[in-house]
Structures are given as C-alpha cells and as structure tokens.
C-alpha positions as CSV (number, residue, x, y, z in Angstrom):
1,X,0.0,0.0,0.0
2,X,1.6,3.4,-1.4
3,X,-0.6,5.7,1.0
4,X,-0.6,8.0,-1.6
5,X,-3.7,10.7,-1.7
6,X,-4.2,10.7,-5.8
7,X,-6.5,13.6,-7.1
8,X,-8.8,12.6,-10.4
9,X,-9.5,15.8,-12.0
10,X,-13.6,16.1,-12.3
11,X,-13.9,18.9,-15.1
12,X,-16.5,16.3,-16.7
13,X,-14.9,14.7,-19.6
14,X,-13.0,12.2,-17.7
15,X,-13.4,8.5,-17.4
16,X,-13.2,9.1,-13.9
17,X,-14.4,5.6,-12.2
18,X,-12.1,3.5,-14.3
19,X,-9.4,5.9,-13.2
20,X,-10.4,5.7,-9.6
21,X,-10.5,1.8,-9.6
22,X,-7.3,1.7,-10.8
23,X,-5.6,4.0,-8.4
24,X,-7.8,2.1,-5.7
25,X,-6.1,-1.0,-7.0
26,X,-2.6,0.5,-6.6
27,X,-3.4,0.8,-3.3
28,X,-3.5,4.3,-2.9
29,X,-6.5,6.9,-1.9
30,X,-8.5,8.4,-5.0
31,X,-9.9,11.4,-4.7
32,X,-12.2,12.8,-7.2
33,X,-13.0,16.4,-7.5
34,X,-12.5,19.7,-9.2
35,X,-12.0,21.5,-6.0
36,X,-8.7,23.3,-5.7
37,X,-8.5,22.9,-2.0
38,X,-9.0,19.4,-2.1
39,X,-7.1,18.6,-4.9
40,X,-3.9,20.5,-3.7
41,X,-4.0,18.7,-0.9
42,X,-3.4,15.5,-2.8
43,X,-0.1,14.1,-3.3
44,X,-0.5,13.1,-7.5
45,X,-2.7,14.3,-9.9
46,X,-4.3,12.7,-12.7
47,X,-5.9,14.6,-15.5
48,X,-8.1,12.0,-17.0
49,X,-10.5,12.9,-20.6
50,X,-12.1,11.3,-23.7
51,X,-13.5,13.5,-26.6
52,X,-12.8,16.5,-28.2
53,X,-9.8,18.9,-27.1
54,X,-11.5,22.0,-27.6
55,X,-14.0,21.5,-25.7
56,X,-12.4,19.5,-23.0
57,X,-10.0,22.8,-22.6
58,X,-12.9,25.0,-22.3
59,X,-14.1,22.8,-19.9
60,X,-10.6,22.8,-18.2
61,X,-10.6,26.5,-17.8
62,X,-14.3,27.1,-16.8
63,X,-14.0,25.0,-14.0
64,X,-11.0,26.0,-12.4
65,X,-8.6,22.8,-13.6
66,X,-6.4,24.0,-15.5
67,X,-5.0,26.6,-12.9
68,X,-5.2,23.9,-10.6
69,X,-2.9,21.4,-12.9
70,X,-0.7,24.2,-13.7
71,X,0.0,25.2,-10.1
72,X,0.1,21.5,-9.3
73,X,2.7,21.1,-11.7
74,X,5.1,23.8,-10.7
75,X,5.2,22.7,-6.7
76,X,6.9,19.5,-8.5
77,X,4.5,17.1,-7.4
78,X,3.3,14.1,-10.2
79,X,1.2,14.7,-12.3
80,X,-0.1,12.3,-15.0
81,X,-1.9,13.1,-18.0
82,X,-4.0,10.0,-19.4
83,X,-5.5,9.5,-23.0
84,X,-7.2,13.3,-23.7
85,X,-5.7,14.1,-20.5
86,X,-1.9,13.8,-21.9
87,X,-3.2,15.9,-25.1
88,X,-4.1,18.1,-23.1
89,X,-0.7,18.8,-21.2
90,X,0.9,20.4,-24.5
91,X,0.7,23.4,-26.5
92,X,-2.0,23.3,-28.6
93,X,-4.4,21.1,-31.4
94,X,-6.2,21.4,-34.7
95,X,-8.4,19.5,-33.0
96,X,-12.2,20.6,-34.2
97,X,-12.0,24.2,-33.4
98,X,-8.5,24.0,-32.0
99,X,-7.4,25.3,-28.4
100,X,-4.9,26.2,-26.6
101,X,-3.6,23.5,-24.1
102,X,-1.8,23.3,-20.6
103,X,1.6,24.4,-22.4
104,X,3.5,21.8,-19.6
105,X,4.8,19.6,-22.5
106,X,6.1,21.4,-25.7
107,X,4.6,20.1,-28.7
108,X,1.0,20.4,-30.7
109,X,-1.7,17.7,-31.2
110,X,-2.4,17.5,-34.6
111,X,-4.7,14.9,-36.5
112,X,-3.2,11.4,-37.2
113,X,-2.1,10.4,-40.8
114,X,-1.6,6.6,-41.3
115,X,-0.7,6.3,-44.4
116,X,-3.8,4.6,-45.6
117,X,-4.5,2.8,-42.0
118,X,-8.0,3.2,-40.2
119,X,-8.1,6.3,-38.3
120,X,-8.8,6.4,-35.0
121,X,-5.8,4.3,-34.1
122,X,-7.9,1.5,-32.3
123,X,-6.7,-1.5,-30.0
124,X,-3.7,-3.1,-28.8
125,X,-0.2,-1.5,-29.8
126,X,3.4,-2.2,-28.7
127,X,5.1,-0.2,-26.5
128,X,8.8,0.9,-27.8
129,X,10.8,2.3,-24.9
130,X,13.3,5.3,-26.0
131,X,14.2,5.7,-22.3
132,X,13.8,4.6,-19.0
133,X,11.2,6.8,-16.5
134,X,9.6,5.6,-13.5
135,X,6.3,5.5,-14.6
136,X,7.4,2.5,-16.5
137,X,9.3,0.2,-13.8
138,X,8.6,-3.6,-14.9
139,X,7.2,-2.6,-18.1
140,X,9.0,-4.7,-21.3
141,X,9.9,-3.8,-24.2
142,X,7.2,-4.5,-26.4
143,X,4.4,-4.6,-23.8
144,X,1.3,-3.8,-25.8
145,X,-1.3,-0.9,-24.2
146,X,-4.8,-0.1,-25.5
147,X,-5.1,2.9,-27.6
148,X,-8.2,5.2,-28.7
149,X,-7.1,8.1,-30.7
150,X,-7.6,10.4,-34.1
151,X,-4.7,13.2,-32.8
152,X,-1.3,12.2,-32.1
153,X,1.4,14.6,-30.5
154,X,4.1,16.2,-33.0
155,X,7.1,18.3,-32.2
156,X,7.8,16.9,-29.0
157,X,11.4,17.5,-27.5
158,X,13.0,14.2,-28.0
159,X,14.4,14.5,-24.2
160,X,10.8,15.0,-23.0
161,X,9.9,11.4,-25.1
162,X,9.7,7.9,-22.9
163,X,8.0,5.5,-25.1
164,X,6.4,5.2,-28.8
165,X,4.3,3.4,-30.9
166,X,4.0,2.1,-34.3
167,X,0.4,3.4,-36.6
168,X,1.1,4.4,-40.0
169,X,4.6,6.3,-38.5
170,X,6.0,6.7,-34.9
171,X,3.3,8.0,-32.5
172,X,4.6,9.4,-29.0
173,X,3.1,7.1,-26.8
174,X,4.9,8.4,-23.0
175,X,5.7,11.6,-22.6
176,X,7.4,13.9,-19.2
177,X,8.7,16.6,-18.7
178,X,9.6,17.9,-14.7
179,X,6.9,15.8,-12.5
180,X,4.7,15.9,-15.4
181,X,4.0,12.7,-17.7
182,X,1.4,11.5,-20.1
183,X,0.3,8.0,-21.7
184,X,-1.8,8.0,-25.2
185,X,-3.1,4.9,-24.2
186,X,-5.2,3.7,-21.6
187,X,-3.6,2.2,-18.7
188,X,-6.5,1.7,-16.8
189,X,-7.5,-0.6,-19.9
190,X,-4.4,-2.3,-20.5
191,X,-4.6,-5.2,-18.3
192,X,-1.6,-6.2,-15.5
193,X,1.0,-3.9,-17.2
194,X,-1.8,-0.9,-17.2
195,X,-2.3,-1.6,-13.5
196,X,1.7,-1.7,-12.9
197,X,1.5,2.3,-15.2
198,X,-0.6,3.1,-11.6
199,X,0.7,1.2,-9.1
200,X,4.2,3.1,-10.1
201,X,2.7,6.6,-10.4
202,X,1.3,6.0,-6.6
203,X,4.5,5.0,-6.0
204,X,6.0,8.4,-7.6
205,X,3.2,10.1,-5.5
206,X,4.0,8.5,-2.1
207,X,7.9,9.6,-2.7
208,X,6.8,13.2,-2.8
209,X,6.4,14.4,0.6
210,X,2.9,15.6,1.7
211,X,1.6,19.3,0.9
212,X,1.1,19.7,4.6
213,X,4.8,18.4,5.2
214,X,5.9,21.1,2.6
215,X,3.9,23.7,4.1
C-alpha cells in the first residue's frame, strides 16, 4: 500500500471511475474532484478525458482545472496526464476548433495520418521504450497498451519522449517533462501492465512528501 492521496480531476470529460479503480487497486486513496483545496492537498494528480480537445480545454478553464494542474505542476508534485488528459498537457491542437492547451509539455496535437490505415488508431499497440522513466518500472519492451485516438502529438522535445508506438509512422506514446508525464493509451485498460503504469505513479506520489509536510 503506497498511502498515496491521488486527485482525479472532475472537469467532466473524464473517465473518472475506471481511473479511480485503478488508483484504488494501486493501493493508494482516490480522490475525485474539481476542488482546488481538495485537490492541492493530494499528493499526485491525474488529469483524466475522452472527446474532443476543444472543448475538454474549455471545460478545463471554466471549472477552475487548468490553474489547478498548472499550479500543481510547478510545486513539482506528479502529475499524470491520461488519454485526452496527456493531449491536453501540451501546447495546442487542430483538434475541431482547435485550443490552446496546458503548455506543460512542448509540442502540438495534430490529427493522425496513417498512411492509408484506419483512423482512430484503435486496440492493442506495442510499446517501444526510447528511455527509461519511473512510470514505467517492470514494463517490457514491447508490452502492448490499449489505444483510442484520431490526434497524435508532434514536435515533442526528444528529451521529454519515454516511449512510442508504431500506426502508420511513430506516434509518442509516454511523454514527461519535470513531475509531469502523459500516456496516449489507456492504462486503466491495458490489463496487468496498465495496473503496474498506476501502481508506479502511486508509488512516484508516495515519494513526494505531503503538501502539509511542505507547508
């Protein structure tokens, strides 16, 4: 048991009961909320999603999240970007309408070509590991994750990428920069090795010490 207080950002585009059954299952405390008391008071964060970027960063903003990741992010304290969520941490997308992101990984989201391959990128996919992080402890080379994406991220600082993936071209599939890091794919759907992605982030959370500690 990591004893880790883990905060599941509510801004209500998030697949937030898988999410919180798989921190549960990591042993650590879930807390779900879009309450910036609450969820600075948490030891990780996890900015969860599925949909459209534009409006999910409307969303972000209208409820208060996206200051609340931000100033998360800056006291150095974990916080992992899943799926929409990890879109979300960068620059921008062409998404739709477009938007403006969380700017706390460089690079844009732009719409996936596959050279002729079905779009969304749908399923099981290998995991190739460009370095180690973490987030990744006991996770082979090869392990395959479940995807569910149209937009891919582009531009990304090679020093900020973990792991990719093969679809029609190299897709960035881990992502980190600071005490922030993302996954295109759904852990939480993944299986074992999806459930080992949590169990390290709560892990990576317990490290950390407590805001209350800090304060």
């Amino acid at each position: 048991m990591s004893g880790a207080r883990i905060g599941v950002c509510d801004y209500g585009v998030g697949n937030l009961r898988s999410v919180e059954r798989a921190v549960l299952d990591a042993g650590a405390r879930a807390v779900i909320s879009d309450d910036a008391g609450i969820l600075d008071a948490c030891d990780g964060l996890i900015l969860p999603g599925v949909g459209a970027f534009a409006a999910a960063s409307a969303r972000l903003r209208q409820r208060g999240v996206a200051d609340i990741a931000v100033a998360f992010a800056a006291s150095g304290r974990p916080l992992l970007g899943v799926c929409l969520g990890y879109q979300l941490l960068f620059d921008d997308s062409d998404e739709g309408a477009g938007g403006a992101g969380l700017g706390l990984i460089h690079g844009s989201v732009r719409r996936i070509d596959a050279g002729g391959l079905k779009v969304p990128h749908m399923g099981w996919n290998t995991l190739s590991l460009r370095r180690r992080h973490p987030l990744l402890d006991g996770i082979a080379e090869g392990a395959f994750m479940y995807f569910v994406h149209s937009y891919s991220a582009v531009g990304v600082d090679d020093a900020d990428v973990v792991a990719t993936t093969e679809y029609g071209g190299r897709r960035v599939a881990v992502a980190q920069h600071g005490s922030v890091v993302g996954t295109q794919f759904h852990p939480e759907k993944s299986g074992r090795d999806g459930l080992r992605i949590y169990a390290n982030f709560a892990a990576l959370c317990a490290r950390r010490p407590s805001p209350a500690a800090m304060a």
